[in-house]
C-alpha positions as CSV (number, residue, x, y, z in Angstrom):
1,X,-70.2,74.2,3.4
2,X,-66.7,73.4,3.4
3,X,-67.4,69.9,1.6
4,X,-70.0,70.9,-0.3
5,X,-67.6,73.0,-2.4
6,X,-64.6,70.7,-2.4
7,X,-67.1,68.3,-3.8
8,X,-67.7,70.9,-6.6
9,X,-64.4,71.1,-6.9
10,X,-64.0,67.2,-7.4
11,X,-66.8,67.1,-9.6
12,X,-67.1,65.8,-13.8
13,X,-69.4,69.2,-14.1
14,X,-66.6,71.4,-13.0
15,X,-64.1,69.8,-14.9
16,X,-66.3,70.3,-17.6
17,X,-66.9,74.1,-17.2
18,X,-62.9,74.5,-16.7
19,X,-62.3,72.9,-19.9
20,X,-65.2,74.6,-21.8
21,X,-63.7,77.7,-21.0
22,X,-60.2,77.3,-21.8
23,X,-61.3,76.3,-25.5
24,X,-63.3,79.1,-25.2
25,X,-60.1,81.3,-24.5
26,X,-58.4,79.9,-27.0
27,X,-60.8,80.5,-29.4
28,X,-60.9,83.9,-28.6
29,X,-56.8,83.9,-28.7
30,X,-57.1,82.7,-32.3
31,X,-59.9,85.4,-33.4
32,X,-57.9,88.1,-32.1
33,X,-54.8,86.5,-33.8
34,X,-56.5,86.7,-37.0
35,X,-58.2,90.2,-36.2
36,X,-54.6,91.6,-36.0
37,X,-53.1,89.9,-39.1
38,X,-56.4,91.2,-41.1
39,X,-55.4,95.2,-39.5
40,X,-52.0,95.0,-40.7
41,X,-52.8,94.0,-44.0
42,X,-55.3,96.5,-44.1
43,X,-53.3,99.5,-42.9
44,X,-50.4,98.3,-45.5
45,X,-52.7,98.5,-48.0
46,X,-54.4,101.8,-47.1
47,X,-51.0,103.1,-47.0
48,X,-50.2,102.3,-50.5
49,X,-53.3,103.5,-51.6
50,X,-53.3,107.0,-50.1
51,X,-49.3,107.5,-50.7
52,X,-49.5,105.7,-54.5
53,X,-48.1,108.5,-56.4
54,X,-46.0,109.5,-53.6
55,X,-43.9,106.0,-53.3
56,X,-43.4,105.8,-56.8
57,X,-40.9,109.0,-57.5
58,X,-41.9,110.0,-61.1
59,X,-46.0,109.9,-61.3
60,X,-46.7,110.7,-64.6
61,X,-45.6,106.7,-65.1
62,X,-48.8,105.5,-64.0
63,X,-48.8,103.2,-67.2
64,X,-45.8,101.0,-66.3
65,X,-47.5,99.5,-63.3
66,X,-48.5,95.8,-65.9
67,X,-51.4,94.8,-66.5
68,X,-52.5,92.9,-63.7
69,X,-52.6,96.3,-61.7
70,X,-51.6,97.6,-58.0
71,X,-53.7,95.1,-55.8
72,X,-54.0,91.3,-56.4
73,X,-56.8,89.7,-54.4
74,X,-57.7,93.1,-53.1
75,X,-54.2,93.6,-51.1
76,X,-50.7,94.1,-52.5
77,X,-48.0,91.6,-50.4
78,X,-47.1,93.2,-47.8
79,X,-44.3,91.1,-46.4
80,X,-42.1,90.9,-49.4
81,X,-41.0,90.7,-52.9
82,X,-39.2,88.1,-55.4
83,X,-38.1,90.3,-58.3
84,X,-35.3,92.5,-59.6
85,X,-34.4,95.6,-58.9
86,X,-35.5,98.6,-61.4
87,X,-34.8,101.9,-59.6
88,X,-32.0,102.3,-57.0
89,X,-32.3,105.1,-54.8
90,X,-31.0,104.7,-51.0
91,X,-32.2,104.0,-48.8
92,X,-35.1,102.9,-50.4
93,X,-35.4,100.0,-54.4
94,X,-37.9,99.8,-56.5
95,X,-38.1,95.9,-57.3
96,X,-40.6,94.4,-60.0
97,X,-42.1,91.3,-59.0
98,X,-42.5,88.5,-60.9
99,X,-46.2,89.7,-61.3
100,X,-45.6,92.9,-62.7
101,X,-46.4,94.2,-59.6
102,X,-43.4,97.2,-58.5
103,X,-42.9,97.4,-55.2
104,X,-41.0,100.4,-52.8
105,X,-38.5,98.4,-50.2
106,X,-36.8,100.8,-47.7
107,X,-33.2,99.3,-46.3
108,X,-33.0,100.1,-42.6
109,X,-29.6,100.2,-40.3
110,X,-30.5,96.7,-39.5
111,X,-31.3,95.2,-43.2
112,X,-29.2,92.2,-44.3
113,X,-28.0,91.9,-47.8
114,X,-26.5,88.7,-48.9
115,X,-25.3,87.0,-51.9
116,X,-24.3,83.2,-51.5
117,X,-22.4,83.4,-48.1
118,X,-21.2,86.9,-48.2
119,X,-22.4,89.9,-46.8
120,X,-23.1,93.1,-49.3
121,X,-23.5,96.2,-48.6
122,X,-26.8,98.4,-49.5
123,X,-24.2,100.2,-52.0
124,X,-23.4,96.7,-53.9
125,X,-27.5,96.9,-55.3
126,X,-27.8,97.6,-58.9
127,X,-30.3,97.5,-61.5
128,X,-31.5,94.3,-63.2
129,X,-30.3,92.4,-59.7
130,X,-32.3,89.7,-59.1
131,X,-33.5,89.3,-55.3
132,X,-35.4,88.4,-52.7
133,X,-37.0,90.3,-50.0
134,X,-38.2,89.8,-46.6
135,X,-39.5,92.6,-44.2
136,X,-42.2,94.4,-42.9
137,X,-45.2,96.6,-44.0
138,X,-45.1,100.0,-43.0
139,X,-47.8,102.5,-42.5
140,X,-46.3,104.9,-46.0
141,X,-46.8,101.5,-48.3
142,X,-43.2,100.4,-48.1
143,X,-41.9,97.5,-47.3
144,X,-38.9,97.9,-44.5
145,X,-36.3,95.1,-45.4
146,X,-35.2,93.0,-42.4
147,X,-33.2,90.4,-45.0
148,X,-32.9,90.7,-49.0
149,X,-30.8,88.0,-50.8
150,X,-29.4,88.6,-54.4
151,X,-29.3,85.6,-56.5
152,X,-29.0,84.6,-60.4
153,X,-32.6,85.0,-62.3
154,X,-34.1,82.0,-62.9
155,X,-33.7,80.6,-66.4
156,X,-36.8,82.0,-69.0
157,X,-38.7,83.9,-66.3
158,X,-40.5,86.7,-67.7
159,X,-41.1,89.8,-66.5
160,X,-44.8,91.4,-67.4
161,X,-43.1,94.7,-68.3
162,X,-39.9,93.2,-70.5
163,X,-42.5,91.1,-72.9
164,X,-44.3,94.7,-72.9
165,X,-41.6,96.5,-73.8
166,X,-40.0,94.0,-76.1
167,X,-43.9,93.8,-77.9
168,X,-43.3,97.6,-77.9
169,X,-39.6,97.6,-79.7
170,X,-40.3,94.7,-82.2
């Protein structure tokens, strides 16, 4: 009996079942990956969507939101925004994306502001800033900043709202 299954052991066929099944549990590791991503997208995006008028602090605005609307490709970005900054109240920015799209970012203890090499302080954000930001979706439709870097606008980038608005004042 003994050698009959240390023959198994030995055999192509069982080396063939092991590695069948450890592509098959890999597989399986890479489904559930992608299962997880596609949740937190999708509870980000339920989250903006029931607290809409709630993230954005004046709701009768509903108009300034561009063109393009809330959602692109059926979910807003959830990990960031490249934009500046139209609304500073802390410890949460309102920052307009280069789509038009306005997103909430809330600054934790941890978040880390930089300009260049040196460190600012959530205090140092103003409107019309220019910046980058990194973080995570939260449940409420914000996005928690773990890193946001101010840096000059790039030359002749337009802003959906500004050729709006400058349509609107001509």
């Amino acid at each position: 009996m003994k050698i009959k299954i240390r023959e198994f052991l030995q055999s192509k066929l069982f080396k063939k079942i092991i590695y069948t099944m450890g592509v098959f549990v890999l597989l399986l590791v890479v489904f559930r990956s992608g299962m997880l991503v596609g949740y937190r997208k999708a509870v980000f995006s339920f989250g903006a969507g029931d607290n809409y008028y709630k993230i954005f602090t004046n709701p009768r605005d509903k108009d300034k939101f561009g063109p393009q609307g809330f959602m692109r490709d059926n979910f807003p970005s959830a990990h960031g925004v490249v934009g500046k900054i139209i609304q500073v109240t802390l410890p949460k920015i309102v920052v307009e994306g280069v789509d038009g799209i306005e997103k909430v970012v809330s600054l934790q203890n941890d978040t880390v502001i930089k300009q260049f090499q040196e460190s600012l302080a959530p205090t140092d954000l103003r409107v019309k800033d220019f910046v980058v930001v990194l973080g995570t979706p939260s449940n409420d439709g914000y996005i928690q900043a773990k890193f946001i870097r101010l840096m000059p606008a790039p030359d002749g980038l337009p802003f959906p709202n500004d050729v709006k608005s400058n349509l609107i004042n001509k």
